[in-house]
Structure formats: C-alpha cells, structure tokens
N, C-alpha and C positions, 0 to 999 in steps of 0.2 A: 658125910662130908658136906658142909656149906657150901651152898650153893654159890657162883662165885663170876662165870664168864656172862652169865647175861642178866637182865635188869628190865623186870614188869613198870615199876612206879619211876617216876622222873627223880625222885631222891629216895635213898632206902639205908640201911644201919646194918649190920652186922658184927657181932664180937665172938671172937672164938679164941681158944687156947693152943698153940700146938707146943706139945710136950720135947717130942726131940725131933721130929719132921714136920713141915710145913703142910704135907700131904697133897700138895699140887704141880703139875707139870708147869715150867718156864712155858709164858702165855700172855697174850696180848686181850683187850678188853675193846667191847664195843662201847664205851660210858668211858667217866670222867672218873678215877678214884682218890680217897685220900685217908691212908695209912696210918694210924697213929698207935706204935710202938706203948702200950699200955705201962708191959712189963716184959722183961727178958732182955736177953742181947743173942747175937748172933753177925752174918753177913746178908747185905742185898744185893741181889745180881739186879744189873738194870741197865739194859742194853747193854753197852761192851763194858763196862765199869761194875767192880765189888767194893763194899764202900761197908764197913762196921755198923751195924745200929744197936742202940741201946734204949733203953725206958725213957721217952720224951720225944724219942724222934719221930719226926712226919715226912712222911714220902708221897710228893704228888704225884698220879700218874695219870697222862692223855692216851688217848686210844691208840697212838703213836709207838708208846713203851711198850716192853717186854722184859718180865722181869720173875724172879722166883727169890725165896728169903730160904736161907741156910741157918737151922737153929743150933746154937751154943751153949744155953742153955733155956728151959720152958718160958717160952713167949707167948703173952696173950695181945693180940692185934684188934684194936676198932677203926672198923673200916664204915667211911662214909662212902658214896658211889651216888654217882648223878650223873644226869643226860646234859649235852649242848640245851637243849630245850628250855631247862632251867637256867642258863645263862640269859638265854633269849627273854624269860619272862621277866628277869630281875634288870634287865635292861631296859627293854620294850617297855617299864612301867615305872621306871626310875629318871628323873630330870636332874642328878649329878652329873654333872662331868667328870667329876672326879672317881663316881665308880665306874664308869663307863672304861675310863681309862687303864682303871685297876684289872679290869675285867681283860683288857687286852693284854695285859702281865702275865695275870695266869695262863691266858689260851693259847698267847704265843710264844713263852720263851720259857716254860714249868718243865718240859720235857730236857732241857739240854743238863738242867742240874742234875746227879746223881746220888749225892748225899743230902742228906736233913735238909730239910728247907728251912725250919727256925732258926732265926740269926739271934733273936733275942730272947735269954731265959725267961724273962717274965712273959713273954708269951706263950710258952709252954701252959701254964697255967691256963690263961686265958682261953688257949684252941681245946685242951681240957675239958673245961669247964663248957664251951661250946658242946662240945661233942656230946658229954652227956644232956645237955637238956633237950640236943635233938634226938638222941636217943628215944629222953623220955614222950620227946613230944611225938615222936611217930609212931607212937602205939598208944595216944590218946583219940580219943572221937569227942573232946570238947568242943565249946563254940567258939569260932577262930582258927583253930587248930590248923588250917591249909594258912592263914595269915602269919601266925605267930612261929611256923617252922619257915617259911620264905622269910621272915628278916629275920631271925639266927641263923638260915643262911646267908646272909647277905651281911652279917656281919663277921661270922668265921670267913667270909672270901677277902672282906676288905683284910684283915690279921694276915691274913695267908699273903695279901699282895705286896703289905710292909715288908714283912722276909723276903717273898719272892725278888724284892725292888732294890734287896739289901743284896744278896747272893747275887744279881746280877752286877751290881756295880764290881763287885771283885772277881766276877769271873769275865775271860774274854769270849764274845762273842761267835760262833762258825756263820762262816758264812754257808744260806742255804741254798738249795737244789732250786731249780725253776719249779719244781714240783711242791716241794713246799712250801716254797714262796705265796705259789697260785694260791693252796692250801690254805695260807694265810692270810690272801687279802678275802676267798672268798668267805672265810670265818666273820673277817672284820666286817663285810657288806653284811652276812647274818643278824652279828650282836649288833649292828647299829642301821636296821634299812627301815627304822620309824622316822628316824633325825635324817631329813633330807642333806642340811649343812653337811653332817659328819660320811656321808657316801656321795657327797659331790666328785666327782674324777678330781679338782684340787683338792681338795679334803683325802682323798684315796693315794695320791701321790707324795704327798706331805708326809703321809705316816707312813710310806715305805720307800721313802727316799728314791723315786721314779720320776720322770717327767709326765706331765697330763697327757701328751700323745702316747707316750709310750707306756702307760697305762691300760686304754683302749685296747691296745694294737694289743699288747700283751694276753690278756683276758679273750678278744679274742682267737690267735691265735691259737691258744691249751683248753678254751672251753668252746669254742664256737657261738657264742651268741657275745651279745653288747652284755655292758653291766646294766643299762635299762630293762634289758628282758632278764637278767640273771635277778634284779629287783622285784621284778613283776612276779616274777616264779617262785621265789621266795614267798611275798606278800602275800602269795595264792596258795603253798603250803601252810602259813599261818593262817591262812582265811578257815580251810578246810578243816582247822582243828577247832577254830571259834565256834564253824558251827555247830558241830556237835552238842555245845553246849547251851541246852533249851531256853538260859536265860538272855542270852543275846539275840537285837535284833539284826537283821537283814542293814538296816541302816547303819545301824550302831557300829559292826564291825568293818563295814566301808568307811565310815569316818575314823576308828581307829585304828586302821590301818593305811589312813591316807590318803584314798582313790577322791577323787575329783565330788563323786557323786556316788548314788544307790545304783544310779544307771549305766555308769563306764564302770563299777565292780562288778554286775551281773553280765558285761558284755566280756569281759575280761576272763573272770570264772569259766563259763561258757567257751571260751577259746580254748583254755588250758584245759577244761576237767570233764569237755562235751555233755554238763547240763548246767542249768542254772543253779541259781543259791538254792532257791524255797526248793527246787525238785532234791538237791543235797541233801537240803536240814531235812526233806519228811523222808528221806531213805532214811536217816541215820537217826534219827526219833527215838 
C-alpha cells in the first residue's frame, strides 16, 4: 500500500492505480494534497458531501478534510501532497501581490468545495501537463532542480487559484466558527509575516472584514499573546530552519527575515529558543 497519511519532503508525487477499492480508510492529512483523477470514475466522500468523479477531475484537500474515493470502475490517481512550508517559501520569496493573493484562495476557502475544482476544460490539460513534469522533475538530481520544481509549482497553484476563484463566485459562502476563523487569520500572518504592510492590524482587518480593535482583542483572546509576539514566533520558527542551512549567514537571515539588526535577532532567538544563533547553527552543523 502507498504510503499516504504522512509526508518526509515539503513536496512529493505519487501515482497509484486502485482496480475496484481505493484500499484506504476515510482519513484526514497532515499536508496540503491535490488529486488528480488520471483515469477511472467512481464517487468521493469529502466531509459530509459525495460528489461523482471522473478522468480530469481534481480534488483539493487541507488538512481540515476528510475524505475516502469509492471505485466504479479501475482508477488511477496522481497525487501531489505539500506542507504550509511550501506556501511559506513561495510567498516569503515572491513580490506579486497577485500571487500572494492567490495564495489566500487556496488556503482559505479550497476546503468548502466538494466537487472538481476545474472550472475550465482547458485547464485540465494544463494541471496535467503540470503534474507530470513535477513528477519528472522530483526524481531528477539535475542543476536547479529544487528551482525549477518551486516554479511549476507556483505555477500549477496560480491554475489551481483561477478555478478555485471561479467555484467560488458561484457557490455561497458559510459562514465560519471563531475557531476557524482564528485558523484563518493566523495562516494569513504565516504566508505574509515578511511584508510588514500586509500584517499591519489595518491590513489584517480589511481582509477579514473586522475592525482594528477588534482584531487585537480577538487574537488575543483565543491565542493569548498580541500578533507582535505571534510575528516574532513565527519569524523565529523560520529563523530556526535557515539556519540549518550552512549557506546562510547569522546576518543574512536577520535581514531576511526583518529584525532591526544581527543584534535584536540573536536577543530575540535567545528569548524564544534559550540559546543564541551561532550556538544553533553549530548544534545543528
């Protein structure tokens, strides 16, 4: 059986066939997945909704769904599957507004759909056509290869966000839980807490129709700290992944991540992770 509920690499591929069963228990995902209906038909269960699929459809799923596929007849499935993480980096390194935006399409409102997400046949081709070259490219070890898989994806998510932007216009909205609301905005501080404008408390209020106090108050209330320290916390789990990586310096990733200085991010580290940077980077060497 393919392996299916948990996820080593921040993006990964799999394709399998199931003949008359799916072979999986109804089941929720820690990662971000996206289904595409190769060949076959059958039904999808997907949270409280069954909905037909057939050869071309794509079914997004957030860590949120729960879902199992009921075969009709033999379906072969390619499945993409990614972490938030990858959201994070294709943000954190991207100056569109426009995908930034796109980016909040998918993260916040992909789960309410239940059927196909392509609105448009020609793009079927297109996410296709995607799909395989990430395939091939994630079993290549050429030069670029971590480059050239981050923009096919970043260009299968923009495709994904034209449908997903289409299926919303015609479907009505629910309104959510205070729970997923939180959920929401603290996703939105995630993908955008490089762009100070776009996590300003105006800027945070605007895109979820709140007032600026009651922003604040909101956030803290259901997390207990300010969105200054929920930023900080953040910045400092991004920090801690930078440095791992031997090619960055101590300065570098304080200025790419924002902080004032080398000096207010080694006091700040230090608060949250009880040692400095350089003592991090040479544990983790």
């Amino acid at each position: 059986m393919v392996q299916r509920f948990y996820i080593t690499k921040d993006l990964d591929v799999i394709e399998f066939e199931a003949v008359s069963e799916w072979g999986y228990p109804r089941h929720k995902h820690l990662f971000f997945e996206l289904t595409i209906v190769l060949k076959g038909k059958g039904q999808h269960l997907l949270n409280d909704n069954i909905v037909d699929y057939q050869s071309g459809d794509v079914f997004f799923l957030t860590p949120k769904d729960e879902h199992e596929f009921i075969i009709s007849e033999a379906t072969t499935f390619g499945i993409i599957k990614f972490t938030e993480q990858l959201f994070l980096e294709k943000s954190s390194f991207s100056t569109s507004r426009y995908w930034r935006k796109n980016l909040e399409t998918v993260i916040f409102h992909s789960n309410i759909i239940a059927e196909s997400i392509v609105r448009y046949e020609s793009d079927k081709i297109q996410i296709n056509g995607l799909y395989q070259l990430i395939k091939h490219e994630i079993n290549s070890s050429m030069l670029y290869n971590r480059y050239v898989l981050s923009e096919l994806f970043g260009a299968l998510m923009v495709v994904l966000s034209r449908n997903l932007k289409s299926s919303l216009e015609t479907s009505s909205l629910e309104l959510v839980s205070d729970e997923e609301k939180i959920e929401n905005i603290l996703t939105y501080i995630r993908q955008n807490v490089l762009n100070k404008e776009m996590i300003s408390i105006k800027t945070i209020a605007e895109a979820f129709y709140m007032s600026p106090n009651y922003v604040s108050l909101f956030l803290k209330k259901h997390i207990g700290i300010s969105v200054q320290q929920y930023v900080i916390q953040t910045k400092i789990d991004m920090a801690v992944r930078l440095l791992k990586q031997p090619n960055l310096s101590i300065s570098g990733i304080a200025e790419k991540l924002g902080f004032v200085d080398a000096s207010h991010f080694n006091r700040l580290f230090k608060k949250y992770k009880g040692v400095n940077p350089s003592e991090f980077k040479k544990q983790h060497s």
